[in-house]
mmCIF file of the N, C-alpha and C atoms, coordinates in Angstrom:
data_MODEL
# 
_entry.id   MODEL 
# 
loop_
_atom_site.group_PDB 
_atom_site.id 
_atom_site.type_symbol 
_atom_site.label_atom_id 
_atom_site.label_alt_id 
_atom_site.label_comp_id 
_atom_site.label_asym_id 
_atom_site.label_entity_id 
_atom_site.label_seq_id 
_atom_site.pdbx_PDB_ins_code 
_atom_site.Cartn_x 
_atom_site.Cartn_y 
_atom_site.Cartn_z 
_atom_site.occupancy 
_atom_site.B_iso_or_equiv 
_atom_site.pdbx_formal_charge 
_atom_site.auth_seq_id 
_atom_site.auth_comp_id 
_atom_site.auth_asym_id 
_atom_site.auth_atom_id 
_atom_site.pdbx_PDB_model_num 
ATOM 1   N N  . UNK A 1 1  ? -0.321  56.612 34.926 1.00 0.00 ? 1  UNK A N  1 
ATOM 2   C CA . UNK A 1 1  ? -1.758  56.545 34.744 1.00 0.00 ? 1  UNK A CA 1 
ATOM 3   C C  . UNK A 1 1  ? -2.156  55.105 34.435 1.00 0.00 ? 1  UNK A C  1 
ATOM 4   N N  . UNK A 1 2  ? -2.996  54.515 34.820 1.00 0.00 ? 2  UNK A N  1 
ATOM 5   C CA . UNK A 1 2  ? -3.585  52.948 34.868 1.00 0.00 ? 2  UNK A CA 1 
ATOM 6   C C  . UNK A 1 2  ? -5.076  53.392 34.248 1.00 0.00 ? 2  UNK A C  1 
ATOM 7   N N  . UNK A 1 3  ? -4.836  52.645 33.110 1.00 0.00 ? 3  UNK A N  1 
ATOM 8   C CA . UNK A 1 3  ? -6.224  52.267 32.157 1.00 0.00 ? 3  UNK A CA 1 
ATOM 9   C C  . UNK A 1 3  ? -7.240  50.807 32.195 1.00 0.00 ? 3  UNK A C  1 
ATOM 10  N N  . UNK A 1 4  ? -7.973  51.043 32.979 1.00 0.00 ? 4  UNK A N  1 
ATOM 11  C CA . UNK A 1 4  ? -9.010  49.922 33.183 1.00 0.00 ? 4  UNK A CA 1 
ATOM 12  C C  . UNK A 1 4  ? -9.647  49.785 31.680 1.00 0.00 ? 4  UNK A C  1 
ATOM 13  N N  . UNK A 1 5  ? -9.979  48.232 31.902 1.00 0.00 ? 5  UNK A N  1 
ATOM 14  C CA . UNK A 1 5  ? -10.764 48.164 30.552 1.00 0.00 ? 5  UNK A CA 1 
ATOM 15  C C  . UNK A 1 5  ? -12.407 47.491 31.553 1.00 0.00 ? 5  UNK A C  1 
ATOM 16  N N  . UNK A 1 6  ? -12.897 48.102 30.106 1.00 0.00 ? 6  UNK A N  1 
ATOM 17  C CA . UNK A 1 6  ? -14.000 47.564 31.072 1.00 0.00 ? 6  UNK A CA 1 
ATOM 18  C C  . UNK A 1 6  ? -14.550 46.145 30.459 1.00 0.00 ? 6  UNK A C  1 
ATOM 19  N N  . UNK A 1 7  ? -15.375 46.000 32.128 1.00 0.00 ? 7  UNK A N  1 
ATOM 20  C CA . UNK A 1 7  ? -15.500 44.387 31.740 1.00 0.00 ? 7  UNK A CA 1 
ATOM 21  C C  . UNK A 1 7  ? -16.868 44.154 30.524 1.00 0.00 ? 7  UNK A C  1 
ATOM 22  N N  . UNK A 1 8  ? -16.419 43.021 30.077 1.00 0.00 ? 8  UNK A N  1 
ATOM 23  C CA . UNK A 1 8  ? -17.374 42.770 28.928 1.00 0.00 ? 8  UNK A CA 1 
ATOM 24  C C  . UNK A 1 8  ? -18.361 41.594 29.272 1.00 0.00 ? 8  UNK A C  1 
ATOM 25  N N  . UNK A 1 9  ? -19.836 41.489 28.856 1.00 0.00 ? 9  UNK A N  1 
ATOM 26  C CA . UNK A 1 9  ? -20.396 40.966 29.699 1.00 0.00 ? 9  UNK A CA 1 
ATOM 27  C C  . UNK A 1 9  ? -20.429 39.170 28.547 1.00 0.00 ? 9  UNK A C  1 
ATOM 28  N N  . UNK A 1 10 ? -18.955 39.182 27.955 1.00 0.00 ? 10 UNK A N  1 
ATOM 29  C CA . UNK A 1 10 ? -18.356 38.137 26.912 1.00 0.00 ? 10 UNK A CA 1 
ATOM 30  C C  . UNK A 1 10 ? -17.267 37.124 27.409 1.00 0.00 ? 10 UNK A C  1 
ATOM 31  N N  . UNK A 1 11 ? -17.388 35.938 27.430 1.00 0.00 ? 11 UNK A N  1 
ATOM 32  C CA . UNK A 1 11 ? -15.951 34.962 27.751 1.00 0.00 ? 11 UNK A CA 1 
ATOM 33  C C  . UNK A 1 11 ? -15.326 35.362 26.787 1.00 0.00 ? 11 UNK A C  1 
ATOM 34  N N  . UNK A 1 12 ? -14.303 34.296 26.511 1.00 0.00 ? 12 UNK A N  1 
ATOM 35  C CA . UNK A 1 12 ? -12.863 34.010 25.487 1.00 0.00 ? 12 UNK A CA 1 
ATOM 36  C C  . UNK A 1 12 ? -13.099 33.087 25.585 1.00 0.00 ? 12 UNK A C  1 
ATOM 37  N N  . UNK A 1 13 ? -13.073 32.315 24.039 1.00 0.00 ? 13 UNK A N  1 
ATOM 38  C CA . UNK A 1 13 ? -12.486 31.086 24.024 1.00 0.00 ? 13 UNK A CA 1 
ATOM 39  C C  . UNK A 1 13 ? -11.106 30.786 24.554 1.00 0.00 ? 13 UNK A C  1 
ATOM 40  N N  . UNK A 1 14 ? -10.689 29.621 25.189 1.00 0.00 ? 14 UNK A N  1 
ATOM 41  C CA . UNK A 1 14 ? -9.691  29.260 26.070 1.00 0.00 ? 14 UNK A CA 1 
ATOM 42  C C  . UNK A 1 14 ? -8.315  29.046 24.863 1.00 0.00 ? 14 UNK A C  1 
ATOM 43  N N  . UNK A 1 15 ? -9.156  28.658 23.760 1.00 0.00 ? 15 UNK A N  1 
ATOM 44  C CA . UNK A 1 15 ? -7.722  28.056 22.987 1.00 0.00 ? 15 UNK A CA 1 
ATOM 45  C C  . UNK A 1 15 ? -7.550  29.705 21.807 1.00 0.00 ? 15 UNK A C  1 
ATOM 46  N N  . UNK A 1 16 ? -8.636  30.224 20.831 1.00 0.00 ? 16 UNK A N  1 
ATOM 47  C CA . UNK A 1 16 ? -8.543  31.105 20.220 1.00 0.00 ? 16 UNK A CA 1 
ATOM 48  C C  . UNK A 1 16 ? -8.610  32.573 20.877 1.00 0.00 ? 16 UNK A C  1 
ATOM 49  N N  . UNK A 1 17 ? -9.197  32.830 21.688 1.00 0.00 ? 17 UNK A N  1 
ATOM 50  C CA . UNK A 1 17 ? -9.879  34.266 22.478 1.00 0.00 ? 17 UNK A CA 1 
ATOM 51  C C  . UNK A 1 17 ? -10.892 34.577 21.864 1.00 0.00 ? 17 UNK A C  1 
ATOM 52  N N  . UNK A 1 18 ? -11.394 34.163 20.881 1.00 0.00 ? 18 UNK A N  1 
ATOM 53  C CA . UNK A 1 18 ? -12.524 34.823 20.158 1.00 0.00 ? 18 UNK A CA 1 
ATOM 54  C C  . UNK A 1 18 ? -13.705 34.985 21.401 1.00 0.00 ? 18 UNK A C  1 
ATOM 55  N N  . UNK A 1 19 ? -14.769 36.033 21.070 1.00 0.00 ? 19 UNK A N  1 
ATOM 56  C CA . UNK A 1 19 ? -15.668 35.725 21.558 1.00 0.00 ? 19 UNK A CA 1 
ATOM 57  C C  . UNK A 1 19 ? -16.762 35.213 21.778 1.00 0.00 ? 19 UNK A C  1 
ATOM 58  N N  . UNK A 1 20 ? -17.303 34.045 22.993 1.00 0.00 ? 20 UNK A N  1 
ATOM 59  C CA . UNK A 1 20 ? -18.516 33.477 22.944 1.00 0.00 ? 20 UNK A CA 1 
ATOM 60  C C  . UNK A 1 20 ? -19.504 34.014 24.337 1.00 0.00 ? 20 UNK A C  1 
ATOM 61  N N  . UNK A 1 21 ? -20.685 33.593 23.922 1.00 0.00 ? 21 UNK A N  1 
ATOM 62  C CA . UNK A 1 21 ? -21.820 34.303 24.568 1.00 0.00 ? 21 UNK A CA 1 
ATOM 63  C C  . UNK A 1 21 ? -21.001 33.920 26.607 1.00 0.00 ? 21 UNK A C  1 
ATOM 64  N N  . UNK A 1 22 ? -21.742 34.461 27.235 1.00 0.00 ? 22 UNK A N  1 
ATOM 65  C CA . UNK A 1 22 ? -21.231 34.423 29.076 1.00 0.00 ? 22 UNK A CA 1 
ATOM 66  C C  . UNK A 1 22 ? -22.354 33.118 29.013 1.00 0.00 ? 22 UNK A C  1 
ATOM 67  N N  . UNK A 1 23 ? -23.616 33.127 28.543 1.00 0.00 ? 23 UNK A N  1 
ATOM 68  C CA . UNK A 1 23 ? -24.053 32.027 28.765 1.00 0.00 ? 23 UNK A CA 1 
ATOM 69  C C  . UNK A 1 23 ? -23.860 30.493 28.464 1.00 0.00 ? 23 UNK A C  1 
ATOM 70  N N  . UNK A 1 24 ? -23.221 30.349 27.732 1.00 0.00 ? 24 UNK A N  1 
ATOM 71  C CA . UNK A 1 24 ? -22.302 29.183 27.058 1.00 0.00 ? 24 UNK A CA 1 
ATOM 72  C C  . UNK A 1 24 ? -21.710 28.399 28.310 1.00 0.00 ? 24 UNK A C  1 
ATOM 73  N N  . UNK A 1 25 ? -22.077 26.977 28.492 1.00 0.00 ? 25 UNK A N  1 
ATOM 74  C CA . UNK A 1 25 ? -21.560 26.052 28.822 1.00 0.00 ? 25 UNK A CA 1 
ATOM 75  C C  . UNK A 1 25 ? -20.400 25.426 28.799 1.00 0.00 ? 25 UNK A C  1 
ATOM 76  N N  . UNK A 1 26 ? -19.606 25.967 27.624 1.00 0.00 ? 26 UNK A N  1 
ATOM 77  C CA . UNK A 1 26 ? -18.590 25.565 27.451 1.00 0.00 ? 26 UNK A CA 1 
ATOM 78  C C  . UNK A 1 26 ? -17.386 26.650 27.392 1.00 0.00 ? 26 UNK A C  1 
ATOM 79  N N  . UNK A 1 27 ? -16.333 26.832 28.169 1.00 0.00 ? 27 UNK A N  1 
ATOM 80  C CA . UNK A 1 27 ? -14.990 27.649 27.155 1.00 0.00 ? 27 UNK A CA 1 
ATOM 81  C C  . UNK A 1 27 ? -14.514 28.026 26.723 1.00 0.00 ? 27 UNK A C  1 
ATOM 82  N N  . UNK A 1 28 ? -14.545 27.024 25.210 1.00 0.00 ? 28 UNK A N  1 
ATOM 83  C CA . UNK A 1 28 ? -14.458 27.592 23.897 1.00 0.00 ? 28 UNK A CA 1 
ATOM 84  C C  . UNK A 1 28 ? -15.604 27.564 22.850 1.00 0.00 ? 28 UNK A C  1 
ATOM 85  N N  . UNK A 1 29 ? -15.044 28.112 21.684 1.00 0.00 ? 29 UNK A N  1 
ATOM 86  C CA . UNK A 1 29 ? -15.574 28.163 20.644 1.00 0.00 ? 29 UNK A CA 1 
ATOM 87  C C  . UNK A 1 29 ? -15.728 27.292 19.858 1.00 0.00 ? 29 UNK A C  1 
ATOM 88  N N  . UNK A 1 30 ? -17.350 26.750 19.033 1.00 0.00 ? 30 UNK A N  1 
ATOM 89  C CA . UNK A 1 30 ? -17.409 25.471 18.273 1.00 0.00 ? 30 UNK A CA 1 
ATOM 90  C C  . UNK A 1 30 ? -16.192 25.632 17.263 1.00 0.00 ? 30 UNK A C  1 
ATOM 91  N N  . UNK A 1 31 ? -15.747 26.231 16.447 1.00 0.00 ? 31 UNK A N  1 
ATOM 92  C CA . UNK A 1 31 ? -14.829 25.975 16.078 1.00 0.00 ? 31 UNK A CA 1 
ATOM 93  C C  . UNK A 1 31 ? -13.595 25.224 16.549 1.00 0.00 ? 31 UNK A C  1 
ATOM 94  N N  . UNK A 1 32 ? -12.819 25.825 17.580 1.00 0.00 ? 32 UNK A N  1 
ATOM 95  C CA . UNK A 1 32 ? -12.193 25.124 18.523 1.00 0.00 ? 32 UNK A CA 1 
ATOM 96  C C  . UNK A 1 32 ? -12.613 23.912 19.184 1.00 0.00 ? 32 UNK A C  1 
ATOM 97  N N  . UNK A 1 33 ? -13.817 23.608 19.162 1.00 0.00 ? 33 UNK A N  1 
ATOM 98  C CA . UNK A 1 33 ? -14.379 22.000 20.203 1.00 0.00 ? 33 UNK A CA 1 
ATOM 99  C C  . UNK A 1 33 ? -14.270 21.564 18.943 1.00 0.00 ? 33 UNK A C  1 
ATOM 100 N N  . UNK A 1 34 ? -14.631 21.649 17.760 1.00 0.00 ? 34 UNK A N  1 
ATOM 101 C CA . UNK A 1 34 ? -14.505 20.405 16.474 1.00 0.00 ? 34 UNK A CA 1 
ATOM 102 C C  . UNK A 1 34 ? -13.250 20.484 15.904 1.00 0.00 ? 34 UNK A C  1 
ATOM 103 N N  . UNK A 1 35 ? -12.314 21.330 16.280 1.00 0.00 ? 35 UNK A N  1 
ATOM 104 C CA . UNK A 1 35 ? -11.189 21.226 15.784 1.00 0.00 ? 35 UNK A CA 1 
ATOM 105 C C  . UNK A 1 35 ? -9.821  20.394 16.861 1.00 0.00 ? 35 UNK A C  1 
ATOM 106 N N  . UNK A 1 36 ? -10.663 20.933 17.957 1.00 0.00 ? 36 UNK A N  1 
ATOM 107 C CA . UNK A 1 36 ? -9.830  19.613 19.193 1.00 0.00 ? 36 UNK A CA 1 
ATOM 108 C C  . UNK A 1 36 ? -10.270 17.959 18.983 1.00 0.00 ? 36 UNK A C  1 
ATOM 109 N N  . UNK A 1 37 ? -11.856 17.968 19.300 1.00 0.00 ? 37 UNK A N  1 
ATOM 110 C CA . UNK A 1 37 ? -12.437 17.064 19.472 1.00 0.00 ? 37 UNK A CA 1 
ATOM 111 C C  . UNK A 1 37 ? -13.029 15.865 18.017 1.00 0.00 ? 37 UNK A C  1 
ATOM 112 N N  . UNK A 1 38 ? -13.575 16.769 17.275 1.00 0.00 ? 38 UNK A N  1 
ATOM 113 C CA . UNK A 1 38 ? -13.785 16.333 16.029 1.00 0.00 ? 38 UNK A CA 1 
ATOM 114 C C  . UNK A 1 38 ? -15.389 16.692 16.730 1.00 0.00 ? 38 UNK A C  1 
ATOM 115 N N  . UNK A 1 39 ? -16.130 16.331 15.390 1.00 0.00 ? 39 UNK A N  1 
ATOM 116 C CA . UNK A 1 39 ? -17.841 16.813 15.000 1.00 0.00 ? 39 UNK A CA 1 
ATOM 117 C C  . UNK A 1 39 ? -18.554 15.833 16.016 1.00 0.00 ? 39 UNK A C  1 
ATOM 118 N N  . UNK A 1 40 ? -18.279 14.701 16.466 1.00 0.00 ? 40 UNK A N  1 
ATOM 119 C CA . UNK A 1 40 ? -18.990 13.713 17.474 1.00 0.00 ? 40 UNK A CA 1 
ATOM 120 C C  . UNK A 1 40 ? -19.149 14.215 18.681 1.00 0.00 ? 40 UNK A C  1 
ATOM 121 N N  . UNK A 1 41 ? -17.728 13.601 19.365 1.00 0.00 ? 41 UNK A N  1 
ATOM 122 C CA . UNK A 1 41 ? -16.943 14.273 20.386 1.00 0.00 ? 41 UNK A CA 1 
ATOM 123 C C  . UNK A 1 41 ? -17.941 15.214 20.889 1.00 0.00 ? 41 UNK A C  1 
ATOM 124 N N  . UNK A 1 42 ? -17.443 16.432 20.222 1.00 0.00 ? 42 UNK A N  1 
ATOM 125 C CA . UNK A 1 42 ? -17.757 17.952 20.497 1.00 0.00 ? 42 UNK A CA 1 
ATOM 126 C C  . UNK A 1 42 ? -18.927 18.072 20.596 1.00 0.00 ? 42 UNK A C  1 
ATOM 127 N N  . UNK A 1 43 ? -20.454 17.249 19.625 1.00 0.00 ? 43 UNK A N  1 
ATOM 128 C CA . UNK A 1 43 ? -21.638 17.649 20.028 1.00 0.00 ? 43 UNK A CA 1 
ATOM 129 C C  . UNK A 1 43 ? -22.171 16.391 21.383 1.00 0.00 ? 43 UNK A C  1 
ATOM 130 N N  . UNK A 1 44 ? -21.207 15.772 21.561 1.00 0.00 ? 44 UNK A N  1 
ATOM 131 C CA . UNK A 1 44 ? -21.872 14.913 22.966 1.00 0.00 ? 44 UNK A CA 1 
ATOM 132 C C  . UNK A 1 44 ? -21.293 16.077 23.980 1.00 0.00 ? 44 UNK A C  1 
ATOM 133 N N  . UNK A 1 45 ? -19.922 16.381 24.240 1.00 0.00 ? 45 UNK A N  1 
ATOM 134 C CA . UNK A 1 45 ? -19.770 17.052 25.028 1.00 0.00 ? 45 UNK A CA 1 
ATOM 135 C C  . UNK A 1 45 ? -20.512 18.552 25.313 1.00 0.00 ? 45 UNK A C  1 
ATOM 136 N N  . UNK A 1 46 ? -20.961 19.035 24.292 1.00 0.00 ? 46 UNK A N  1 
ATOM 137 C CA . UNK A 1 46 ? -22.174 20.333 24.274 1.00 0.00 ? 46 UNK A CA 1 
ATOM 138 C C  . UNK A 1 46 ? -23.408 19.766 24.773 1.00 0.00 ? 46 UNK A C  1 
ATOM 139 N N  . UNK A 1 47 ? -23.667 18.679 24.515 1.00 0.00 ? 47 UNK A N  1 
ATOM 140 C CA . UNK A 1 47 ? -25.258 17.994 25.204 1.00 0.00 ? 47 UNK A CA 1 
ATOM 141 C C  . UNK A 1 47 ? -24.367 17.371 26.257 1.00 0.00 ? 47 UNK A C  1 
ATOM 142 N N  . UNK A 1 48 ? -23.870 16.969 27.043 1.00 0.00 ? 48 UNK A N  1 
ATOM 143 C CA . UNK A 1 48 ? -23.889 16.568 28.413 1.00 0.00 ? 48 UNK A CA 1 
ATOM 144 C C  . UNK A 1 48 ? -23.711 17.941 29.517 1.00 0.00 ? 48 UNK A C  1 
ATOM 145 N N  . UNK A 1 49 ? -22.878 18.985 28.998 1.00 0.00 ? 49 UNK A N  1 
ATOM 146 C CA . UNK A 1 49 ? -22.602 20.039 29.620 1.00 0.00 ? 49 UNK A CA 1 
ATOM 147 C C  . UNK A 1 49 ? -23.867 20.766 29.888 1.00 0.00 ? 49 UNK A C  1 
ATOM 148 N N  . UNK A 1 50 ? -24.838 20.505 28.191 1.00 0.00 ? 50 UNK A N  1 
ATOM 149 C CA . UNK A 1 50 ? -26.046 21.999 28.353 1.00 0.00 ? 50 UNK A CA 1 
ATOM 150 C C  . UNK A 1 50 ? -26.787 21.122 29.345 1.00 0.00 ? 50 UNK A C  1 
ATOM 151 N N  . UNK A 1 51 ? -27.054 19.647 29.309 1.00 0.00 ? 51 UNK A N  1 
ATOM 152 C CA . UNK A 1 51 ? -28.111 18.640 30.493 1.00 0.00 ? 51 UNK A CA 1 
ATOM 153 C C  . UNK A 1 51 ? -27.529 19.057 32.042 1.00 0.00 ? 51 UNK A C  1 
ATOM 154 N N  . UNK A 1 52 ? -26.000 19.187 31.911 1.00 0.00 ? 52 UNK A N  1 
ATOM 155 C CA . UNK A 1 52 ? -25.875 19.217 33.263 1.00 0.00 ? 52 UNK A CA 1 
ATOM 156 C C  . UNK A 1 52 ? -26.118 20.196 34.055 1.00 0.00 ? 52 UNK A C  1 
ATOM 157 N N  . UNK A 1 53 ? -26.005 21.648 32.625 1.00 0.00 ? 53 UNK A N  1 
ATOM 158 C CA . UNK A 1 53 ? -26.702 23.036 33.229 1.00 0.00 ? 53 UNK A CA 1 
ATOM 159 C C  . UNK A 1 53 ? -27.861 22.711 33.713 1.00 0.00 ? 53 UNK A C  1 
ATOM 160 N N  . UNK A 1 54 ? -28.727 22.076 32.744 1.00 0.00 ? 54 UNK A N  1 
ATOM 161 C CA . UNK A 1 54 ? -30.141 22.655 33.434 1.00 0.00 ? 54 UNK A CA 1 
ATOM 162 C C  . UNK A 1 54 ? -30.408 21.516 34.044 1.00 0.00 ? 54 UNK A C  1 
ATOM 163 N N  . UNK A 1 55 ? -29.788 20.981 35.318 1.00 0.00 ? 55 UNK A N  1 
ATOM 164 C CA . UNK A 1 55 ? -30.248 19.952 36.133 1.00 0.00 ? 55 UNK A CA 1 
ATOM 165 C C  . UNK A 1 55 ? -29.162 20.708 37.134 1.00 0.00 ? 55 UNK A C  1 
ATOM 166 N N  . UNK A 1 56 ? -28.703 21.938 37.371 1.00 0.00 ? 56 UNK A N  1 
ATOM 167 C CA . UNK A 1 56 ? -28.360 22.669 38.273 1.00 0.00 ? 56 UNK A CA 1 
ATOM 168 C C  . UNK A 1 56 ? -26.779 21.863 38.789 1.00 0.00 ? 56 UNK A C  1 
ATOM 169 N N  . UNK A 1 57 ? -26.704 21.050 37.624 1.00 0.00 ? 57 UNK A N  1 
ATOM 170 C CA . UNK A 1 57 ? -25.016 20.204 38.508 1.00 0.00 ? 57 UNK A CA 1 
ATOM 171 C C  . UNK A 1 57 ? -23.753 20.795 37.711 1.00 0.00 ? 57 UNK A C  1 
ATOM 172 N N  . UNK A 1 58 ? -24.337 21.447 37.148 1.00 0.00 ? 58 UNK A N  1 
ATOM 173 C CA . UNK A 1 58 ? -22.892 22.666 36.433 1.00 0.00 ? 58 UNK A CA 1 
ATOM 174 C C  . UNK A 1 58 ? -21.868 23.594 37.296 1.00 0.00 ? 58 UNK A C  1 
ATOM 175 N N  . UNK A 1 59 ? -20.557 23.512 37.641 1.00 0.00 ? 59 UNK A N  1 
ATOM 176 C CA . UNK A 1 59 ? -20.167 24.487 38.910 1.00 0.00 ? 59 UNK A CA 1 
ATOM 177 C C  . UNK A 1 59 ? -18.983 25.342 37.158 1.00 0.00 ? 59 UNK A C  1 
ATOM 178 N N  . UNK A 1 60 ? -18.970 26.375 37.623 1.00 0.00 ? 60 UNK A N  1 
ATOM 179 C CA . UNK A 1 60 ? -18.444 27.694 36.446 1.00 0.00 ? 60 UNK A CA 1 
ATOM 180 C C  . UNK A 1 60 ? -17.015 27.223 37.200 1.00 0.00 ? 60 UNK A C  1 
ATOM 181 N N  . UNK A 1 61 ? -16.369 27.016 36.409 1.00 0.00 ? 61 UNK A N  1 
ATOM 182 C CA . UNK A 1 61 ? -14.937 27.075 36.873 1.00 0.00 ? 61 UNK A CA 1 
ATOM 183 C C  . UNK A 1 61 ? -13.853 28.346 36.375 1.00 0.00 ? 61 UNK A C  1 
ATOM 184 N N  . UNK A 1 62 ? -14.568 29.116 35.274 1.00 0.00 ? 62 UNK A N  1 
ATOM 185 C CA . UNK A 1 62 ? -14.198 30.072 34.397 1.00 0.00 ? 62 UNK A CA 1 
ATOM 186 C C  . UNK A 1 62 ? -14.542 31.297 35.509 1.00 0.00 ? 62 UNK A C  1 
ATOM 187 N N  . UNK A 1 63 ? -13.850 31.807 36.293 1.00 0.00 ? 63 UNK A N  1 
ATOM 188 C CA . UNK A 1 63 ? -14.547 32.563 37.579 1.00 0.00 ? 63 UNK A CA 1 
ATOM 189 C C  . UNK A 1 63 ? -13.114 33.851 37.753 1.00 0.00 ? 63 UNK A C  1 
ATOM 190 N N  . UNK A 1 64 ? -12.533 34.290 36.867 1.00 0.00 ? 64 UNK A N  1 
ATOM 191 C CA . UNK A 1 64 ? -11.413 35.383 36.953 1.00 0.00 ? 64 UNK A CA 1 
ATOM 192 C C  . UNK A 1 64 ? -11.999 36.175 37.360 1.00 0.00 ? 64 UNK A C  1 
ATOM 193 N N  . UNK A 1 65 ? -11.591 36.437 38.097 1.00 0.00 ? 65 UNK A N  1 
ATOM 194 C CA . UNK A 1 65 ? -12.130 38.342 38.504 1.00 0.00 ? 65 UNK A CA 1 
ATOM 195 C C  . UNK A 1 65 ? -13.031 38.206 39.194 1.00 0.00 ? 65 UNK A C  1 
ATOM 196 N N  . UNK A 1 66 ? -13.685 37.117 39.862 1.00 0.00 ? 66 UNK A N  1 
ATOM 197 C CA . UNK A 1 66 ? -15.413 36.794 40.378 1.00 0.00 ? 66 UNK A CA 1 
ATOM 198 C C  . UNK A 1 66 ? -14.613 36.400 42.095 1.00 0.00 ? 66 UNK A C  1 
ATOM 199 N N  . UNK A 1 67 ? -15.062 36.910 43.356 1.00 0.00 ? 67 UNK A N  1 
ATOM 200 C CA . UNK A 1 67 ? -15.731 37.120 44.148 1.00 0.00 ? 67 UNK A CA 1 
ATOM 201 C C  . UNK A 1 67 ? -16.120 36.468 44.699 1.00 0.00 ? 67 UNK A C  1 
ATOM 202 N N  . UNK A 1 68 ? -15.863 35.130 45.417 1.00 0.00 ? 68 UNK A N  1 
ATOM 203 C CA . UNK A 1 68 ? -16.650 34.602 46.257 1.00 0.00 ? 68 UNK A CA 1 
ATOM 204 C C  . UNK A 1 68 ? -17.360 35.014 47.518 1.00 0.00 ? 68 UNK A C  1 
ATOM 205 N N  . UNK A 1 69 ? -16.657 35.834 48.173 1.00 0.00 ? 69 UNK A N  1 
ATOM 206 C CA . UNK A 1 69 ? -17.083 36.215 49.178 1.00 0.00 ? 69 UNK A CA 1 
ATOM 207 C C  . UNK A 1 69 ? -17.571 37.436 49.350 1.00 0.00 ? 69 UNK A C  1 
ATOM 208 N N  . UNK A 1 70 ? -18.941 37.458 50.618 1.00 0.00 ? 70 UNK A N  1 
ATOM 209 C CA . UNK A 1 70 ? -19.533 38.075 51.101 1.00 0.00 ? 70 UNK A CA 1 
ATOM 210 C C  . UNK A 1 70 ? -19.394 39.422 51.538 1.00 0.00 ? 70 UNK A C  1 
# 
C-alpha cells in the first residue's frame, strides 16, 4: 500500500525544514539567513530578492514536483 502525503501549500527551509510561507523569496528561514549570513548580509539579500520579485526578474528555482510542461 503507498501513502501519499498531501501537498502543502508551504516550502522548507533548505538548511532547517521548518516551515516558511510559498510566497517567500527566499529558501530559507530568517533564522537560518542570519545565522549563515549574519543580520546585514541577510537583510540586503531579502531586499534585493523581494526588488527583484516585483520587477518580474525572479525565476523560482525551488520547482520539485512542478511541471513544466504543457
Amino acid at each position: 500500500m503507498i501513502i501519499k502525503e498531501k501537498m502543502s501549500m508551504q516550502k522548507k527551509c533548505i538548511y532547517c525544514k521548518t516551515d516558511i510561507p510559498i510566497e517567500s523569496v527566499i529558501d530559507f528561514c530568517a533564522r537560518c539567513g542570519r545565522g549563515v549570513w549574519g543580520e546585514k548580509m541577510f537583510n540586503t539579500i531579502l531586499k534585493n530578492m523581494e526588488d527583484a520579485s516585483a520587477k518580474g526578474d525572479l525565476v523560482s528555482t525551488n520547482t520539485i514536483g512542478i511541471s513544466l510542461d504543457k
